[in-house]
TIMI-942298 format. One record per residue (C-alpha): x, y, z; chain. Coordinates in steps of 0.5 Angstrom, whole numbers, plus 500, padded with zeros to 3 digits. Layout:
N
+-----+-----+-----+--------+
:   u :   v :   w : cadena :
+-----+-----+-----+--------+
:   X :   Y :   Z :      A :
...
+-----+-----+-----+--------+
This chain:
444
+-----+-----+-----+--------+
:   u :   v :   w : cadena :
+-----+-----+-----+--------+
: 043 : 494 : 824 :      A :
: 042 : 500 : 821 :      A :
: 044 : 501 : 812 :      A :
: 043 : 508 : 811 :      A :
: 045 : 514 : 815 :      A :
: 044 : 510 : 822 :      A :
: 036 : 511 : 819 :      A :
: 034 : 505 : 818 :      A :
: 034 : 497 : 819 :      A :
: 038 : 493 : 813 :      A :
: 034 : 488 : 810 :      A :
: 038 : 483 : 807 :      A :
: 031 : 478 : 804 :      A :
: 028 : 483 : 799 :      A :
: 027 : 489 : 796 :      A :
: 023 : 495 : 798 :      A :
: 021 : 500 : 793 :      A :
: 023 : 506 : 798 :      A :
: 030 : 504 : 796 :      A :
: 031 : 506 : 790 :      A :
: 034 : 504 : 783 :      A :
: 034 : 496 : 783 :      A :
: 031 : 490 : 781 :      A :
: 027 : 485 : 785 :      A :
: 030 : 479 : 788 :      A :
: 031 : 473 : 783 :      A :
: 030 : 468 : 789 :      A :
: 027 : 470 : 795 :      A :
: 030 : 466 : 801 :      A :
: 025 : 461 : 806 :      A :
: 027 : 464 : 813 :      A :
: 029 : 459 : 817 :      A :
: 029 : 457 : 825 :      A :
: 035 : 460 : 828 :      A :
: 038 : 455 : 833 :      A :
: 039 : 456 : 840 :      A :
: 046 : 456 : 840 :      A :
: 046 : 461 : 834 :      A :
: 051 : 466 : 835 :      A :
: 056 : 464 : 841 :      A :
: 061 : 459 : 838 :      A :
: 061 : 451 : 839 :      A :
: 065 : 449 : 845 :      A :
: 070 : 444 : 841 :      A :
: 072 : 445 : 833 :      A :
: 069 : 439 : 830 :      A :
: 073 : 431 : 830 :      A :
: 077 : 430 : 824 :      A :
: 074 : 424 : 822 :      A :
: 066 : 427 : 823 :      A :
: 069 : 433 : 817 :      A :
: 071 : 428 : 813 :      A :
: 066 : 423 : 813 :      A :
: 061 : 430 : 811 :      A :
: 065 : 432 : 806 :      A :
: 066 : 425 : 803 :      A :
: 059 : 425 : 803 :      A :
: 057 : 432 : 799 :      A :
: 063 : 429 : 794 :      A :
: 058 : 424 : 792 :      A :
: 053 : 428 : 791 :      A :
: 057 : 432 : 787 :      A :
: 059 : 425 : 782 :      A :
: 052 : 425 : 782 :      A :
: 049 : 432 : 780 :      A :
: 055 : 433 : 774 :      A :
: 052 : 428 : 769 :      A :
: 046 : 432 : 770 :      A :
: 049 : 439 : 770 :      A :
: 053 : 436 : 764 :      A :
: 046 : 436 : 760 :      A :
: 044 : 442 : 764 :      A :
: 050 : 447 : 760 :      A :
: 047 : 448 : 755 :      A :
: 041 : 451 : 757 :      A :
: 045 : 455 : 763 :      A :
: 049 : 457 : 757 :      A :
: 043 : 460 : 754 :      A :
: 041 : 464 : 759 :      A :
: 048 : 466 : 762 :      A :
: 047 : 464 : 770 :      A :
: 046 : 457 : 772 :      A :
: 039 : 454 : 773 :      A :
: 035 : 456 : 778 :      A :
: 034 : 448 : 779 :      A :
: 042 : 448 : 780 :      A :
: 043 : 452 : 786 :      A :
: 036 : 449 : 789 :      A :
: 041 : 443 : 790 :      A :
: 046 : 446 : 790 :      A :
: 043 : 449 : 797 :      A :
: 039 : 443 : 799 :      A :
: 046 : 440 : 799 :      A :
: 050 : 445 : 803 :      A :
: 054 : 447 : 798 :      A :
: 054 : 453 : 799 :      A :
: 055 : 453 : 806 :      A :
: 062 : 447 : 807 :      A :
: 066 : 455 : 809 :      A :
: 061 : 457 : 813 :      A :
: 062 : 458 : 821 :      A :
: 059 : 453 : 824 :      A :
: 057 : 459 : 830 :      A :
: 052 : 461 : 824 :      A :
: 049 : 455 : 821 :      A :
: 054 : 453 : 817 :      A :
: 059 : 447 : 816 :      A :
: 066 : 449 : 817 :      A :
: 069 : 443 : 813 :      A :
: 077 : 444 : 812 :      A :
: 079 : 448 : 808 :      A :
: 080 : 446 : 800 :      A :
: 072 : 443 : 800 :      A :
: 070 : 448 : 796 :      A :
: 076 : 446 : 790 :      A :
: 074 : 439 : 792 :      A :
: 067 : 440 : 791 :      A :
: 067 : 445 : 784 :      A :
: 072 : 440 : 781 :      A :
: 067 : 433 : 781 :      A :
: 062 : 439 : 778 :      A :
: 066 : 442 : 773 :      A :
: 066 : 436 : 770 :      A :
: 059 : 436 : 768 :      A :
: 058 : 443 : 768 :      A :
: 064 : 449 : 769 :      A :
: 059 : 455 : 770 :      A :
: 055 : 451 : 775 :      A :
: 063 : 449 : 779 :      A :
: 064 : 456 : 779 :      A :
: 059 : 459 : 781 :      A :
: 059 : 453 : 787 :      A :
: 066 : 455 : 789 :      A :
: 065 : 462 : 789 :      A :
: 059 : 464 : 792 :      A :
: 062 : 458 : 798 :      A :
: 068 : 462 : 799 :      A :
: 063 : 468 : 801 :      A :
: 062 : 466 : 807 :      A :
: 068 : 464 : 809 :      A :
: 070 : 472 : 808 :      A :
: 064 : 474 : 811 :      A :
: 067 : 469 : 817 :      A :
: 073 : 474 : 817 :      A :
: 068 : 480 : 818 :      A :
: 066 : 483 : 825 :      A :
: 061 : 477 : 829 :      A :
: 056 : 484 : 829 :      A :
: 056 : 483 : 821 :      A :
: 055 : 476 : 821 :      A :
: 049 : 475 : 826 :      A :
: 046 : 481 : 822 :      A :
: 047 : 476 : 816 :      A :
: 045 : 469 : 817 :      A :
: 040 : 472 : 823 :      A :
: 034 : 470 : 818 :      A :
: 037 : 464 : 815 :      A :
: 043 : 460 : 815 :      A :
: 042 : 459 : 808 :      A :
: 043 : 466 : 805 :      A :
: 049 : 467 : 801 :      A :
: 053 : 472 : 798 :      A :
: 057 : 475 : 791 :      A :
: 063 : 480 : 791 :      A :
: 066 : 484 : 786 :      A :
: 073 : 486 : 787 :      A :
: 073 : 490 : 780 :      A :
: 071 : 497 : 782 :      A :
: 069 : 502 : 775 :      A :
: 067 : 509 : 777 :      A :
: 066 : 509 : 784 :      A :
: 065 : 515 : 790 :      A :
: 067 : 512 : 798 :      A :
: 067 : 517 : 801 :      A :
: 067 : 517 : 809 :      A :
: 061 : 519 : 814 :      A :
: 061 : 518 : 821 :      A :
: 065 : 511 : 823 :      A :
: 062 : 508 : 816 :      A :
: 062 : 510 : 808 :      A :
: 058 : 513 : 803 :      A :
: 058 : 509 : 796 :      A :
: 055 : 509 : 789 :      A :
: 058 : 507 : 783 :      A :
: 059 : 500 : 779 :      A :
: 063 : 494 : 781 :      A :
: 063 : 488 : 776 :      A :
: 064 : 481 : 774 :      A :
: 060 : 480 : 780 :      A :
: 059 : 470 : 778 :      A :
: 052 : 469 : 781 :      A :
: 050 : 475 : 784 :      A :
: 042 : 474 : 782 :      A :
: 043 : 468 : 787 :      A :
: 044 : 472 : 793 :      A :
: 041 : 475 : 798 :      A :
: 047 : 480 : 799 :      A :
: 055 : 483 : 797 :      A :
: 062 : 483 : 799 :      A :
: 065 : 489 : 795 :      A :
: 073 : 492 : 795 :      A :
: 073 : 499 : 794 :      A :
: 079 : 504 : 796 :      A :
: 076 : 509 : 802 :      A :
: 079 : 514 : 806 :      A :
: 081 : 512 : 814 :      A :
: 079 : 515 : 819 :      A :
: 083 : 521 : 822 :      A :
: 085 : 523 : 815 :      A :
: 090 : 518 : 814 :      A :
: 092 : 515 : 807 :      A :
: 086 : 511 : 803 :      A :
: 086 : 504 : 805 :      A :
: 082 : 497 : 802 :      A :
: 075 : 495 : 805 :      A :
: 071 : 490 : 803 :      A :
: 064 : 493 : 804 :      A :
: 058 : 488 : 805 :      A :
: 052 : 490 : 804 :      A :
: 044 : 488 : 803 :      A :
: 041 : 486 : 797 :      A :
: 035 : 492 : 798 :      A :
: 041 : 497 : 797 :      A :
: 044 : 494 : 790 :      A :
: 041 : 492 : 783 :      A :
: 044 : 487 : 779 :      A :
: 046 : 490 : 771 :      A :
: 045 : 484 : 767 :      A :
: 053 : 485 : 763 :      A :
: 055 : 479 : 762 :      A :
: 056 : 477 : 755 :      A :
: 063 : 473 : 754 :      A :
: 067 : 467 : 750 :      A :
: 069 : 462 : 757 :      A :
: 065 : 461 : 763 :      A :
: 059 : 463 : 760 :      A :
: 053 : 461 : 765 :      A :
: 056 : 464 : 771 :      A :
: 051 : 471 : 771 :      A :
: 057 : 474 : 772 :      A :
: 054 : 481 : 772 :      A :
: 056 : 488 : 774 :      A :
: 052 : 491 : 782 :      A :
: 051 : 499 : 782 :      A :
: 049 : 502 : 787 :      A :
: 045 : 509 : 787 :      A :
: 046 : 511 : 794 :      A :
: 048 : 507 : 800 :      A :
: 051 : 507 : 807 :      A :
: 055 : 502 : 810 :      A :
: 057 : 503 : 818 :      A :
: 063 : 500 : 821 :      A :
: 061 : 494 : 823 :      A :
: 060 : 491 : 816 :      A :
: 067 : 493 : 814 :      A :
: 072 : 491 : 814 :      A :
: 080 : 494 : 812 :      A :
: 083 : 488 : 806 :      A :
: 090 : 487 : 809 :      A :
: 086 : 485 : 816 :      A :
: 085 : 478 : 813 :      A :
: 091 : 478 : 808 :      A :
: 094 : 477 : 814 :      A :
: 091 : 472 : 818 :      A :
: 089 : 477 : 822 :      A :
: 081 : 479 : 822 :      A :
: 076 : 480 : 828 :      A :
: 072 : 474 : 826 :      A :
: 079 : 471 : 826 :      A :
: 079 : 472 : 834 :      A :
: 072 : 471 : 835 :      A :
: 071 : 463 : 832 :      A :
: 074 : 458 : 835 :      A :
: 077 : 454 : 828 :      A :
: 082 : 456 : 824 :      A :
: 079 : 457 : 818 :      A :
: 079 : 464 : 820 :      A :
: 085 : 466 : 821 :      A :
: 087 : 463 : 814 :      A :
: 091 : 468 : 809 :      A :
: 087 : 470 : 805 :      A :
: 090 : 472 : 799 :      A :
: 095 : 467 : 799 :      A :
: 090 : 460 : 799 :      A :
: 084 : 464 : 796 :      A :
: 085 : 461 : 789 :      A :
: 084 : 454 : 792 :      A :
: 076 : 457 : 791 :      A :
: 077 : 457 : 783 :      A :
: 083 : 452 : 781 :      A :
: 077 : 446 : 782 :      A :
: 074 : 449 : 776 :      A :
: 080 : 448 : 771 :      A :
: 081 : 442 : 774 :      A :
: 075 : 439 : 773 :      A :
: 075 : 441 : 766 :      A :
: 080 : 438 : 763 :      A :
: 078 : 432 : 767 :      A :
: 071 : 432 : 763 :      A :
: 074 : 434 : 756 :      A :
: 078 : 427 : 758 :      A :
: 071 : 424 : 760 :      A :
: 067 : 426 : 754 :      A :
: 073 : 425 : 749 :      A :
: 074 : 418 : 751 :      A :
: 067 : 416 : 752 :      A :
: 067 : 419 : 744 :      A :
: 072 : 415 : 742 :      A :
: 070 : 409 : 745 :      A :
: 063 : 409 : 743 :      A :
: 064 : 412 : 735 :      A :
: 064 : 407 : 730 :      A :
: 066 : 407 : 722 :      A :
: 061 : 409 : 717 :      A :
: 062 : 408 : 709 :      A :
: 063 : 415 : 708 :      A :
: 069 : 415 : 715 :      A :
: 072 : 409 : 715 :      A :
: 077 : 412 : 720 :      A :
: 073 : 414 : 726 :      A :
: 072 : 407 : 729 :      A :
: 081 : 406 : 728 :      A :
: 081 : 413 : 731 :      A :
: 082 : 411 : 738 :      A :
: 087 : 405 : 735 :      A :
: 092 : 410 : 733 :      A :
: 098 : 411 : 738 :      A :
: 099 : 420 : 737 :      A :
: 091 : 418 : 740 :      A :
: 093 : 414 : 745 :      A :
: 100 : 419 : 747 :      A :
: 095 : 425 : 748 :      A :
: 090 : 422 : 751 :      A :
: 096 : 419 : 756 :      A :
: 099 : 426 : 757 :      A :
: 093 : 430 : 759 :      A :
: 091 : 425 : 764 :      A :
: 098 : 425 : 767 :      A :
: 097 : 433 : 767 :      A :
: 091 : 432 : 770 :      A :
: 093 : 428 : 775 :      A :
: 099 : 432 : 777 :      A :
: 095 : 438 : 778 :      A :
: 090 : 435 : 782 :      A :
: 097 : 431 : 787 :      A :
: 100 : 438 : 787 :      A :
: 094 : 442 : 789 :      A :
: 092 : 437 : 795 :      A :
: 099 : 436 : 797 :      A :
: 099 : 443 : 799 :      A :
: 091 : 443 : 801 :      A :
: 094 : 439 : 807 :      A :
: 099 : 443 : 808 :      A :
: 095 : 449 : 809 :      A :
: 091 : 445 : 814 :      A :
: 095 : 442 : 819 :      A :
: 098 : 449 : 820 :      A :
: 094 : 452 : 821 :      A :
: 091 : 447 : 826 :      A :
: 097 : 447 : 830 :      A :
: 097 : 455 : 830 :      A :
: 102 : 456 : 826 :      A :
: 102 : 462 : 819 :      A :
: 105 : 461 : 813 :      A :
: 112 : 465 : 812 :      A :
: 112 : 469 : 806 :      A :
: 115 : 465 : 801 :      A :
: 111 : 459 : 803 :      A :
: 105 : 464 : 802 :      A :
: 107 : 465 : 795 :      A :
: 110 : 458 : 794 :      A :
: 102 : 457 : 794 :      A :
: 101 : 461 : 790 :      A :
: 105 : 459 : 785 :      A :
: 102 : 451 : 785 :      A :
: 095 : 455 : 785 :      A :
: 098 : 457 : 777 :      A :
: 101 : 452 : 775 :      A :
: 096 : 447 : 776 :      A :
: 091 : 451 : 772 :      A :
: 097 : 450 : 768 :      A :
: 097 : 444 : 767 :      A :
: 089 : 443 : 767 :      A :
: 089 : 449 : 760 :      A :
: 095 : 444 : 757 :      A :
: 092 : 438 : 758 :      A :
: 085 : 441 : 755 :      A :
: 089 : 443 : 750 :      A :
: 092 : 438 : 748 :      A :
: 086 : 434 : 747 :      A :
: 081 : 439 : 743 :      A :
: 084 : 438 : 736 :      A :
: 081 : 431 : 737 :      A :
: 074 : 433 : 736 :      A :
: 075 : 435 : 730 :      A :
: 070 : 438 : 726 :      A :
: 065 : 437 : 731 :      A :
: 068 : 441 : 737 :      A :
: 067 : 447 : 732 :      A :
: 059 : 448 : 736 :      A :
: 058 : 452 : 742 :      A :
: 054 : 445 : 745 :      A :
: 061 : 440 : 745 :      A :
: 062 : 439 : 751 :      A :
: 070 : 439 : 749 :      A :
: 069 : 446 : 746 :      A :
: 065 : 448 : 753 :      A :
: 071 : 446 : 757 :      A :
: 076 : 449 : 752 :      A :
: 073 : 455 : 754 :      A :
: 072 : 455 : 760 :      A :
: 079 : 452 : 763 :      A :
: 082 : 458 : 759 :      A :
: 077 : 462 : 763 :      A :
: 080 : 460 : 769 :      A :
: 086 : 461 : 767 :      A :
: 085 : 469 : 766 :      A :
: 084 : 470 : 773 :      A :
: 088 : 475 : 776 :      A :
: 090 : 469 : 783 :      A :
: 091 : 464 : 777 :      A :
: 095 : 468 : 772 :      A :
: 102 : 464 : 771 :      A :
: 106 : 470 : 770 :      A :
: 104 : 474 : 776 :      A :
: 104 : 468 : 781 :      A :
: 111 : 467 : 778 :      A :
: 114 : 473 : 779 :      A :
: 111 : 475 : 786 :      A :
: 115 : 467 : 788 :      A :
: 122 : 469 : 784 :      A :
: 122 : 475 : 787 :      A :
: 121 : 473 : 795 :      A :
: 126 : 467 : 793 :      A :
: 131 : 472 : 791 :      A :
: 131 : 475 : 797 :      A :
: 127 : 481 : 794 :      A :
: 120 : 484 : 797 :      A :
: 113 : 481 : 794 :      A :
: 111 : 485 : 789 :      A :
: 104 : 484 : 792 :      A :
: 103 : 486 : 798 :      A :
: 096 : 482 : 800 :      A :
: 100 : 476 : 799 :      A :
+-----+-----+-----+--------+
């Protein structure tokens, strides 16, 4: 367990100023007990049924929270990072651990949870599903990490949590010894100041000199600070800020080669007993930010409707109370929800898929990789199509920063910007392995 130089130990709960540049910790986490089994994989993966009647019960709690978040955005907004309050309950729910080993504390539902989960909250706050979808899926990637990496994380507290940054600016990884050196900057990192650690891509030499290769690298929140830079149009309360680092060493057992879970194959996918593991990573990965899009094209339907519903006609606007009598009203709200629906069909039809085969031991050939793909971008499709559509029967009113339609009008494009949601790429990569050609993206 050691960070700098096999020097001394990592500290993943705080800062100490003997290390550098950096800010202090925003939320320090409680140390837990560490149960007596913590570490050694369960003796049978958990009934389906028990799964599903656990994730029945965080969707409720989930229906629960969105109207309350919906009156929280606004404030998130302002402060651009959802509320401490949010992520206490979010943790006290077990939000952020529905991917998380069961080895290790966590709940290790099927996967797909965590767009489940983000699409009941984005309907009351996208920010506050995005960030729950993504720092939810950290451990799932942590999951695929050596078990020595795993241990060391989650030894104090099941409930710490992890951000990530696949976005290197201005980055040295050099090698030294069995580990690397680094510093630079990494961006769009949602949620970091939440987080107790960090899961970073980067470009690093192999060992033996050969070509360069991709890592994710983890590392402790003490050998990081969080640069506060998030200042954008869509998706505005995720805090999604830049992580610098001054000077810092990660060893071998905190790293791990990017195509190893791409292809399903990763030393935490050997080490536990479940399959959520052993998953390709990047060909289902958009299942952790679709769930945002698809919940806000449902809320700008919820809030659209009741708006309709409750708006009555004045001397000075007679025509707001026949609004909803008009029948173009009555066609795009009809065309949105069908959209929605349809997006939402899609993504659990293939979410399923996912599952059994995995279950049964079975990997996803190439063009069912991009097949998921595909669907993951065209649902997101949907959801900006239906949002838009919508948006102009706000009116004047959709014109503020607080209109819960205009929130999700920029939020559902925001979503739609990610490179594992874009249509264009996803598109591509499906047509030419459909045409007998090489996948363009080697990850997938």
């Amino acid at each position: 367990m050691l960070t700098r130089g096999n020097s001394r130990p990592a500290r993943w709960l705080s800062r100490d100023p003997s290390d550098g540049p950096g800010e202090p910790i925003q939320r320090e986490m409680r140390v837990t007990a560490v149960p007596r089994n913590f570490g050694r994989p369960p003796d049978s993966i958990r009934p389906r049924d028990t799964m599903a009647r656990t994730e029945s019960s965080l969707l409720d709690r989930a229906r629960q929270l969105a109207p309350i978040l919906r009156e929280r955005a606004g404030e998130a907004e302002r402060e651009r990072r959802i509320p401490e309050q949010t992520d206490r309950e979010f943790r006290e729910a077990g939000f952020y651990r529905v991917l998380q080993p069961a080895t290790f504390g966590g709940l290790e539902l099927s996967y797909g949870v965590q767009m489940e989960l983000a699409a009941e909250i984005a309907r009351g706050c996208p920010s506050s599903a995005w960030v729950l979808g993504v720092i939810a899926s950290h451990a799932w990637i942590l999951g695929m990490f050596p078990p020595e990496a795993q241990r060391e994380f989650w030894a104090n507290s099941a409930e710490a949590t992890l951000a990530s940054s696949f976005f290197p600016e201005r980055v040295s990884v050099t090698r030294e010894g069995s580990g690397f050196r680094l510093k630079g900057r990494w961006k769009f990192s949602s949620g970091a100041d939440l987080c107790q650690g960090v899961i970073l891509m980067a470009t690093a030499p192999r060992s033996g000199g050969s070509d360069p290769g991709a890592y994710f690298l983890l590392l402790p929140r003490a050998d990081y600070r969080v640069e506060d830079t998030w200042f954008s149009a869509g998706l505005i309360a995720t805090g999604s800020n830049d992580i610098v680092i001054e000077n810092a060493f990660v060893p071998e057992h905190r790293c791990l080669e990017v195509m190893q879970p791409a292809n399903g194959k990763s030393p935490g996918g050997a080490f536990h007993k479940g399959y959520l593991y052993r998953l390709p990573l990047f060909a289902v990965f958009g299942y952790t930010l679709v769930g945002t899009a698809l919940g806000a094209a449902q809320g700008a339907l919820d809030a659209l409707t009741e708006t309709l519903q409750n708006r009555a006609a004045t001397q000075m606007n007679p025509a707001h109370g026949k609004q909803r009598e008009q029948e173009s009203v009555q066609i795009r709200i009809a065309e949105s929800a069908a959209e929605a629906a349809a997006a939402r069909a899609l993504l659990r039809h293939d979410r399923s898929r996912i599952n059994q085969q995995a279950e049964a031991g079975e990997s996803p050939d190439q063009l069912e990789r991009v097949t998921y793909r595909l669907n993951l971008a065209y649902a997101t499709k949907l959801c900006v199509s239906a949002v838009e559509r919508l948006y102009p029967l706000a009116g004047a009113q959709g014109l503020a920063a607080t209109n819960p339609l205009q929130r999700a009008w920029r939020d559902a494009h925001a979503v739609s910007l990610h490179v594992g949601l874009r249509w264009d790429i996803n598109a591509i990569n499906f047509g030419s392995v459909k045409l007998g050609l090489k996948c363009p993206d080697p990850r997938v």
